[in-house]
SEKOL-414441 format. One record per atom (N, C-alpha, C): residue in one letter; x negated, y, z negated; chain. Coordinates in steps of 0.001 Angstrom, whole numbers. Example, Ala and Ser with C-alpha at 12.3 -4.5 7.8 and 13.67 -1.06 7.14 Angstrom:
2
resn->a&x->-13190&y->-5690&z->-7800&chain->A
resn->a&x->-12300&y->-4500&z->-7800&chain->A
resn->a&x->-13200&y->-3300&z->-7800&chain->A
resn->s&x->-12850&y->-2250&z->-7080&chain->A
resn->s&x->-13670&y->-1060&z->-7140&chain->A
resn->s&x->-12900&y->30&z->-7870&chain->A
END
This chain:
112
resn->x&x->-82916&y->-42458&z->53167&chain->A
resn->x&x->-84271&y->-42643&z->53651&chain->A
resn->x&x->-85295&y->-42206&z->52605&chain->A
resn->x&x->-85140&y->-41339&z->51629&chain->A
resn->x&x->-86085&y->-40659&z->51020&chain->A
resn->x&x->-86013&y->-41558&z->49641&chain->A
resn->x&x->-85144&y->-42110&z->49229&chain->A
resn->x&x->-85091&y->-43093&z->48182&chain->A
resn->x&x->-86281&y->-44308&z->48800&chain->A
resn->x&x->-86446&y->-44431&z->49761&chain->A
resn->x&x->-87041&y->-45770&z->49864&chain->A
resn->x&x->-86402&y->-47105&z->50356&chain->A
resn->x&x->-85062&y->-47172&z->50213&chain->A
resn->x&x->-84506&y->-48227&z->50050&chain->A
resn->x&x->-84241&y->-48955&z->52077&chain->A
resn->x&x->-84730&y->-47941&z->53001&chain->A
resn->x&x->-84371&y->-48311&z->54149&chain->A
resn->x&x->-85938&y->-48804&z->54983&chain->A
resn->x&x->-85116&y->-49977&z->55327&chain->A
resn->x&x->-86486&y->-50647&z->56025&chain->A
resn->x&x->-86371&y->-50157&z->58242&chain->A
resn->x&x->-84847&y->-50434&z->58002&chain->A
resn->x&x->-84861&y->-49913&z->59940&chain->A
resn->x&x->-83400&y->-48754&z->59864&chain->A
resn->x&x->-83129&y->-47034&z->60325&chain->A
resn->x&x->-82506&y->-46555&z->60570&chain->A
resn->x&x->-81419&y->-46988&z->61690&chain->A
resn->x&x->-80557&y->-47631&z->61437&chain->A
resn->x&x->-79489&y->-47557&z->62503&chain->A
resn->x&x->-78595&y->-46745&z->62753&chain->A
resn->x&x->-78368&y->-46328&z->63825&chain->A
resn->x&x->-77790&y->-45280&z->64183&chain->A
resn->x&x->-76921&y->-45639&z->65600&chain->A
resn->x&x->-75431&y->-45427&z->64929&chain->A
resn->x&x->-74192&y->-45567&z->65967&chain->A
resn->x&x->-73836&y->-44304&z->66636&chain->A
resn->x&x->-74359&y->-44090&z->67880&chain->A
resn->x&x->-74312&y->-42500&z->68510&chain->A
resn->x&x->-72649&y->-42052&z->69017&chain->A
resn->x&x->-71505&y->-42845&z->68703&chain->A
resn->x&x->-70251&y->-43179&z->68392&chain->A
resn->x&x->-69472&y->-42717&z->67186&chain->A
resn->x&x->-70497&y->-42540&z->66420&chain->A
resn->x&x->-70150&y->-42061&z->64585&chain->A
resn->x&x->-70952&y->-41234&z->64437&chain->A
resn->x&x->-71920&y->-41218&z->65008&chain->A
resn->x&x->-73302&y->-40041&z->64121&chain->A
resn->x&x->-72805&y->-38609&z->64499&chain->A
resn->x&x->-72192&y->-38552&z->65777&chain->A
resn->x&x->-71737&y->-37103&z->66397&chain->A
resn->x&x->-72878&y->-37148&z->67444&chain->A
resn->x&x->-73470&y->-38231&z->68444&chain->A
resn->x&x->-73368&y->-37793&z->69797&chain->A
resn->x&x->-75118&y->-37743&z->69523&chain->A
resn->x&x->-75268&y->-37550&z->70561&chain->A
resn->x&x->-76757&y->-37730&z->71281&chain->A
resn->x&x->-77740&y->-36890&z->70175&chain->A
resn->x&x->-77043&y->-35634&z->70174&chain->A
resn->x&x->-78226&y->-34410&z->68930&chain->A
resn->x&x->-77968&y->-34832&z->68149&chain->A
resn->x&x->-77352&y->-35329&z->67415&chain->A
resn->x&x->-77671&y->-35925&z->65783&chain->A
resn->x&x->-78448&y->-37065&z->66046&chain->A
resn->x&x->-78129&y->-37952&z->66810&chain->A
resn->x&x->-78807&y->-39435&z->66504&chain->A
resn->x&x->-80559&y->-38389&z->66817&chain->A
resn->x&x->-80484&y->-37853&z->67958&chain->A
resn->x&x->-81812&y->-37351&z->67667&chain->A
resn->x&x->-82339&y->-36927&z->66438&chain->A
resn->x&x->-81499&y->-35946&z->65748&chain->A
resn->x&x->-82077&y->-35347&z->64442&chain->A
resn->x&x->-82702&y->-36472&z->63543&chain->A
resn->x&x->-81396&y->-37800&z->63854&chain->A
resn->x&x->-81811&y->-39218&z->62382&chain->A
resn->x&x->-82802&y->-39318&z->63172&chain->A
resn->x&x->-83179&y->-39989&z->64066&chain->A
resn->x&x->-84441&y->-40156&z->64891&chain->A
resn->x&x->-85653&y->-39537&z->64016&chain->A
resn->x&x->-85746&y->-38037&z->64299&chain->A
resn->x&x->-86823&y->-37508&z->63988&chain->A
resn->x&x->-86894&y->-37595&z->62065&chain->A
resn->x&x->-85709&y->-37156&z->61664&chain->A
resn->x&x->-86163&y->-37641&z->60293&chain->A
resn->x&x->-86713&y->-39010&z->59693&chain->A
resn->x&x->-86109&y->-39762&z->60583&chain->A
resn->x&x->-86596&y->-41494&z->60159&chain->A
resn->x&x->-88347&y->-41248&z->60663&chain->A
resn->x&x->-88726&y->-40709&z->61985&chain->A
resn->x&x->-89808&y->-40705&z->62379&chain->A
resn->x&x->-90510&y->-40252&z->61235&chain->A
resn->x&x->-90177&y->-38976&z->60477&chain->A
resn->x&x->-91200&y->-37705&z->59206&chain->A
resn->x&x->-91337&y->-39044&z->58233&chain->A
resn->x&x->-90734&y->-40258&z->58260&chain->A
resn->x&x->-90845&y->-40796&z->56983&chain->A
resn->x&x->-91512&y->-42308&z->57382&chain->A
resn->x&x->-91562&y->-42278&z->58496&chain->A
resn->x&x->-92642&y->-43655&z->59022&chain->A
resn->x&x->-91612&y->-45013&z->59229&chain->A
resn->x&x->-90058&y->-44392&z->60035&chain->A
resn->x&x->-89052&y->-45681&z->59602&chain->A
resn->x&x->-88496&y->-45517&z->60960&chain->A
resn->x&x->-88617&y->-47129&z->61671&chain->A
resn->x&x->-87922&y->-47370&z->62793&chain->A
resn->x&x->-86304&y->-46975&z->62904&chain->A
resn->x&x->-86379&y->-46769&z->64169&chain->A
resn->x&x->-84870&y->-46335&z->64244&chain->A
resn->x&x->-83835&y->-47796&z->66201&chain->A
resn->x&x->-82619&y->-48077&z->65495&chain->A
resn->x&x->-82463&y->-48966&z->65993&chain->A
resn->x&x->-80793&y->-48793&z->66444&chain->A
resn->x&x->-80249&y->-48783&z->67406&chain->A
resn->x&x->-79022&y->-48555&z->67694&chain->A
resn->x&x->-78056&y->-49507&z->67179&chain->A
resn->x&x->-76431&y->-49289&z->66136&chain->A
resn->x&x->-75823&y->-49669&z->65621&chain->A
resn->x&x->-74450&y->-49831&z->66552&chain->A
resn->x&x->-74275&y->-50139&z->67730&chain->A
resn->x&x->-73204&y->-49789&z->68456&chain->A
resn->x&x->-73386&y->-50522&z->69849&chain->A
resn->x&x->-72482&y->-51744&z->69601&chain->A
resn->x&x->-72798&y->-52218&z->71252&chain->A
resn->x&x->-70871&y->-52655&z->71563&chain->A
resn->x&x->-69967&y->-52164&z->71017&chain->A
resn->x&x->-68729&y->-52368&z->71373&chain->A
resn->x&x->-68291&y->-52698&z->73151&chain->A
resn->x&x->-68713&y->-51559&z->73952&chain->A
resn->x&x->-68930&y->-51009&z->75303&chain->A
resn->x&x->-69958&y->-50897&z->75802&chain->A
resn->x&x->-69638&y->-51122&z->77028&chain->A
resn->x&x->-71187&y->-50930&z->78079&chain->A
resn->x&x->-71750&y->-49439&z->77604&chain->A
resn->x&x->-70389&y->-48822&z->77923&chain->A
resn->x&x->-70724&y->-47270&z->77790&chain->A
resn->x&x->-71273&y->-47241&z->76129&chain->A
resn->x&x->-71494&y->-47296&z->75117&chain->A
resn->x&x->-71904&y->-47472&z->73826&chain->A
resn->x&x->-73279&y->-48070&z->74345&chain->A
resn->x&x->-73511&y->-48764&z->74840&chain->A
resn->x&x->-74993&y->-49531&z->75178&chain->A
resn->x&x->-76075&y->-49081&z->76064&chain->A
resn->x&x->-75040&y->-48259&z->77147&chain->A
resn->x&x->-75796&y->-47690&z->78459&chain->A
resn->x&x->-76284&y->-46357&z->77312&chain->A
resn->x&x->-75329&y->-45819&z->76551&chain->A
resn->x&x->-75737&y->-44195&z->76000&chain->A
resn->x&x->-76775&y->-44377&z->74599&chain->A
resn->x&x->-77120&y->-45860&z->74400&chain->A
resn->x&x->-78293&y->-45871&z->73115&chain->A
resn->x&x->-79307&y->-46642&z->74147&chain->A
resn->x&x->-79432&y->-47032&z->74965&chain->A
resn->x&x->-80666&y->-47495&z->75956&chain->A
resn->x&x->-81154&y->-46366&z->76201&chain->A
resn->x&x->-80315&y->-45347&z->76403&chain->A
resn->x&x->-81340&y->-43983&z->77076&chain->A
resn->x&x->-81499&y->-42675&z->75644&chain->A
resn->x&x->-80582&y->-43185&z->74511&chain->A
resn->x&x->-81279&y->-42644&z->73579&chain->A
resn->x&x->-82907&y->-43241&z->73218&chain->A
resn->x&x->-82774&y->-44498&z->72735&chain->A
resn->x&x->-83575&y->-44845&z->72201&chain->A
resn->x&x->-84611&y->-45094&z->73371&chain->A
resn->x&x->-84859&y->-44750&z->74551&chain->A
resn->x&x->-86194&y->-44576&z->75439&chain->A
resn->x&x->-86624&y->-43256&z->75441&chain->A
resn->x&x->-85641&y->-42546&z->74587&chain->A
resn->x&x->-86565&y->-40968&z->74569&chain->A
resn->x&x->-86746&y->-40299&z->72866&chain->A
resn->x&x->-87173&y->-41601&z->71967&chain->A
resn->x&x->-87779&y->-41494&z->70702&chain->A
resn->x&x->-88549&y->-42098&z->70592&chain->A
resn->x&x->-89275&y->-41591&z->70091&chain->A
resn->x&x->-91224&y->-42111&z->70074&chain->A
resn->x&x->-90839&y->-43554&z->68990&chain->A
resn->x&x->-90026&y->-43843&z->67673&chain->A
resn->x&x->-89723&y->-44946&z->67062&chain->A
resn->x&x->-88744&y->-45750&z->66981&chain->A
resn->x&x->-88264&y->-46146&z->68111&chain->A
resn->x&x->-87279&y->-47170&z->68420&chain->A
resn->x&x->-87846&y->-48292&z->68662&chain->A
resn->x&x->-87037&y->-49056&z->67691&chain->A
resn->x&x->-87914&y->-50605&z->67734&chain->A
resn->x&x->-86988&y->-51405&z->68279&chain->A
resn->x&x->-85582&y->-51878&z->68455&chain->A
resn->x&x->-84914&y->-52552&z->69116&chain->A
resn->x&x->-83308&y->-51829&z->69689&chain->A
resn->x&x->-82972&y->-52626&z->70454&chain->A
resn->x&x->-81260&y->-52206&z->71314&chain->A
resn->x&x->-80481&y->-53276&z->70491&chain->A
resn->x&x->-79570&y->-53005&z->69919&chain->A
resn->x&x->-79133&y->-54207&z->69157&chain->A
resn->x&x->-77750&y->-54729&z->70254&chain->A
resn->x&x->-78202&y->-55474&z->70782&chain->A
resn->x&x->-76885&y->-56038&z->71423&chain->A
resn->x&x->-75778&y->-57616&z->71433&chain->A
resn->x&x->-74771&y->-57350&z->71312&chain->A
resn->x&x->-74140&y->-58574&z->70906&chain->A
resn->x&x->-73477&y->-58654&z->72034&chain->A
resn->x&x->-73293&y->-60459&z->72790&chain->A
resn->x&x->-72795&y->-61125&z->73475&chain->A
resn->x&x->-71282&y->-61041&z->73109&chain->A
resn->x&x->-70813&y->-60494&z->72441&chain->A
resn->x&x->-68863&y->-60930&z->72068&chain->A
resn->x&x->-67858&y->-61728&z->73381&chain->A
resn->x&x->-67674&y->-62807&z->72373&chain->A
resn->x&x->-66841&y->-63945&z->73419&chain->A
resn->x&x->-65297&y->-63643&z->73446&chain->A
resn->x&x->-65196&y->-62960&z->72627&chain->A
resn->x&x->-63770&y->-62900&z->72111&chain->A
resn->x&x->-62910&y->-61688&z->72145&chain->A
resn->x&x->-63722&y->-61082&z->72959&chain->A
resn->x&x->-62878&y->-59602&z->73560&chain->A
resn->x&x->-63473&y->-59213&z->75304&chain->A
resn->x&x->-62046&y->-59383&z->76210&chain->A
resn->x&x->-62747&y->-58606&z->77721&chain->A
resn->x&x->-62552&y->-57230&z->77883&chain->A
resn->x&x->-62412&y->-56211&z->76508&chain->A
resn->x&x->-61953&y->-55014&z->77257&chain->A
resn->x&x->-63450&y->-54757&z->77678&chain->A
resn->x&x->-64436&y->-54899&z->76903&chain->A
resn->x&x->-65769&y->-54585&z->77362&chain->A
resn->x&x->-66145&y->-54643&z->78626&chain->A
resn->x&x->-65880&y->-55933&z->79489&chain->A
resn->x&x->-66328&y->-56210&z->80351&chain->A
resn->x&x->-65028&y->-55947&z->81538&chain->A
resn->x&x->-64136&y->-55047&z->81184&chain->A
resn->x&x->-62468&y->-54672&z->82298&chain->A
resn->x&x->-63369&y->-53289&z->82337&chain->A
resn->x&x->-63564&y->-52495&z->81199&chain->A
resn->x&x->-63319&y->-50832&z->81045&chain->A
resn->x&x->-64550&y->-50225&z->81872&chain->A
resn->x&x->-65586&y->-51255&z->82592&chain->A
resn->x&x->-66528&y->-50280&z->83496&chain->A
resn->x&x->-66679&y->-51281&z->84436&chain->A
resn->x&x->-67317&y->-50540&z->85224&chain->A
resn->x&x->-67629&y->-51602&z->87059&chain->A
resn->x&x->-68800&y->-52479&z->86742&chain->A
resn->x&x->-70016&y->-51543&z->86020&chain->A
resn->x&x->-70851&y->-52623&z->85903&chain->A
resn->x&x->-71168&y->-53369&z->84455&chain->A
resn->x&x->-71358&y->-54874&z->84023&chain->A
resn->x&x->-71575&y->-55746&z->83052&chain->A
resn->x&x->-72753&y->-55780&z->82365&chain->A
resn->x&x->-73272&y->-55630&z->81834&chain->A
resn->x&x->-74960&y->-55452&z->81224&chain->A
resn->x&x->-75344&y->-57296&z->80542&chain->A
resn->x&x->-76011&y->-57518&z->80954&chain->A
resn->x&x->-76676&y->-58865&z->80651&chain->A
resn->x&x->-78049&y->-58859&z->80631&chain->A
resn->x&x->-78199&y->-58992&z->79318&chain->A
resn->x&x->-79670&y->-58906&z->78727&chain->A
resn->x&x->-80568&y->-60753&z->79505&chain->A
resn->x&x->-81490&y->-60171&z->80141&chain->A
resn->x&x->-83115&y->-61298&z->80504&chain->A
resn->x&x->-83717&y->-60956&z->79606&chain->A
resn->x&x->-84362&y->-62425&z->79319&chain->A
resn->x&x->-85511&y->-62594&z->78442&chain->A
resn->x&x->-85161&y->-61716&z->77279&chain->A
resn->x&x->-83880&y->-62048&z->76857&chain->A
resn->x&x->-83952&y->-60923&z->75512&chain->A
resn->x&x->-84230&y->-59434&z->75774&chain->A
resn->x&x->-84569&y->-58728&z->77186&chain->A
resn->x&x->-84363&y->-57588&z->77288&chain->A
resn->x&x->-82961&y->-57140&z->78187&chain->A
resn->x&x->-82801&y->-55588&z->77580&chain->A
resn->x&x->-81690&y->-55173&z->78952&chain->A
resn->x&x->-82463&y->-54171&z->79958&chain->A
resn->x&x->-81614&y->-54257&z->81324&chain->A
resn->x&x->-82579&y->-53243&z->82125&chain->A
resn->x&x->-82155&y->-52151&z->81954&chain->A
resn->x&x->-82892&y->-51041&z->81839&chain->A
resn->x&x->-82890&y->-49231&z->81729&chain->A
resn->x&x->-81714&y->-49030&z->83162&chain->A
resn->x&x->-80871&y->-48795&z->82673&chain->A
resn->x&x->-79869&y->-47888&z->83806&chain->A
resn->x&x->-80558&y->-46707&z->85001&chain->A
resn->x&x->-80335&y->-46770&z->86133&chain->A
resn->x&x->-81504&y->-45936&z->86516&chain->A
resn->x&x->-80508&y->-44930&z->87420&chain->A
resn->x&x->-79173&y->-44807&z->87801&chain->A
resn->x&x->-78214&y->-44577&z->88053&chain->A
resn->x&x->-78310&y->-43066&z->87523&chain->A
resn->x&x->-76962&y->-41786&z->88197&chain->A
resn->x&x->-77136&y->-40923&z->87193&chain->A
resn->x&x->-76187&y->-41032&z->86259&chain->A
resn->x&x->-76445&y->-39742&z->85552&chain->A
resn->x&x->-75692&y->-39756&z->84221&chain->A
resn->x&x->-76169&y->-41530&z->82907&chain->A
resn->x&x->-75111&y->-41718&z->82748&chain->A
resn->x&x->-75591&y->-42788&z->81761&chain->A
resn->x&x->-75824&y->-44384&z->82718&chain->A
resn->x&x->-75731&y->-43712&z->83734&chain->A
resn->x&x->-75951&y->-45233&z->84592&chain->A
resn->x&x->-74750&y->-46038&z->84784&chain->A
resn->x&x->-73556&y->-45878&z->84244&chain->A
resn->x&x->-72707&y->-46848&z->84120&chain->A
resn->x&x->-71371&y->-46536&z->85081&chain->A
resn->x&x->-70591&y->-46782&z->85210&chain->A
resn->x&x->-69112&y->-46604&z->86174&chain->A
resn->x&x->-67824&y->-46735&z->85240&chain->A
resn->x&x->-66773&y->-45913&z->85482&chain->A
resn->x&x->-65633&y->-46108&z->84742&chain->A
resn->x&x->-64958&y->-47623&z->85721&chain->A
resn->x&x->-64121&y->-47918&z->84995&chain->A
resn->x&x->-63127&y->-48496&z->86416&chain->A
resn->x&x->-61738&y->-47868&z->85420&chain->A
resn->x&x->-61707&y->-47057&z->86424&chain->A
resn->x&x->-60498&y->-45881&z->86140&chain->A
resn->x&x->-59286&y->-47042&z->86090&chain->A
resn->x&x->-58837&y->-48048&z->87121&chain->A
resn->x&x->-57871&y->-48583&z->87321&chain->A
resn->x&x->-57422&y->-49749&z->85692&chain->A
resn->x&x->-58864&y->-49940&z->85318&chain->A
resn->x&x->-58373&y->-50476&z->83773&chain->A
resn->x&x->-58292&y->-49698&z->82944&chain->A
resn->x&x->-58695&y->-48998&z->82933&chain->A
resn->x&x->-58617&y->-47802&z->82048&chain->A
resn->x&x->-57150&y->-47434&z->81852&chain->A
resn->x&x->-56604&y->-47211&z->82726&chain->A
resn->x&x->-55356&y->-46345&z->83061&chain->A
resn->x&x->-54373&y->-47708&z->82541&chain->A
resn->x&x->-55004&y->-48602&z->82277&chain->A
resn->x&x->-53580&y->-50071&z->81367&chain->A
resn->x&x->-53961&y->-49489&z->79898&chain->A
resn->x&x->-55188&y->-49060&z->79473&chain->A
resn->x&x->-55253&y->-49072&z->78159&chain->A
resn->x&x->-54781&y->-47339&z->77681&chain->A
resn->x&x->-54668&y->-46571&z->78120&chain->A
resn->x&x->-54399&y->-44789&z->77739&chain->A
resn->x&x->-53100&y->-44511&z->77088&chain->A
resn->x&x->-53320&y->-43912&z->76749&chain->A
resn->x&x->-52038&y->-43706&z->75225&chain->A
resn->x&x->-51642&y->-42105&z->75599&chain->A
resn->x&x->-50713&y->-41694&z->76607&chain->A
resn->x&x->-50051&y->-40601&z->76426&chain->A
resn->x&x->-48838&y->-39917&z->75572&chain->A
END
């Protein structure tokens, strides 16, 4: 960031280490006048947990989300499906991250 060379901070809260770091990139991208934009839409749960990051940083400019045709664990591994209108998604309003396990798929994919 301090080189110059970054036009939008993305940040995968999956890799960064979790909610307080992506905050920390957050606020440093903020000290330097540089949008910050979520890098991680694998899972609902990955999507539900940067929708409610990025509604509580003053410089978040987009949810980056991809349609993937070619994989259903996304749409087996929780109860509810996220489908973006008008190019937006709706804010989870649910507690916690808004989203549901479905334990019963889950329990085909677990590695004991």
């Amino acid at each position: 960031m301090d080189e110059g060379r970054i036009d939008v901070v993305q940040v995968d809260l999956t890799r960064c280490g979790g909610f307080t770091e992506a905050v920390k990139i957050a606020s440093l991208a903020w000290d330097r006048g540089l949008p910050v934009a979520n890098h991680g839409f694998t899972t609902y749960i990955n999507v539900t947990a940067a929708l409610h990051w990025l509604n509580s940083i003053p410089n978040a400019l987009i949810c980056e989300f991809v349609a993937e045709t070619e994989t259903t664990l996304r749409e087996l591994i929780t109860k509810q499906q996220l489908r973006a209108q008008d190019g937006y998604l709706s804010m989870p309003q649910e507690p916690g991250l808004g989203i549901d396990l479905n334990e019963d798929a889950i329990s085909k994919y677990r590695v004991c």
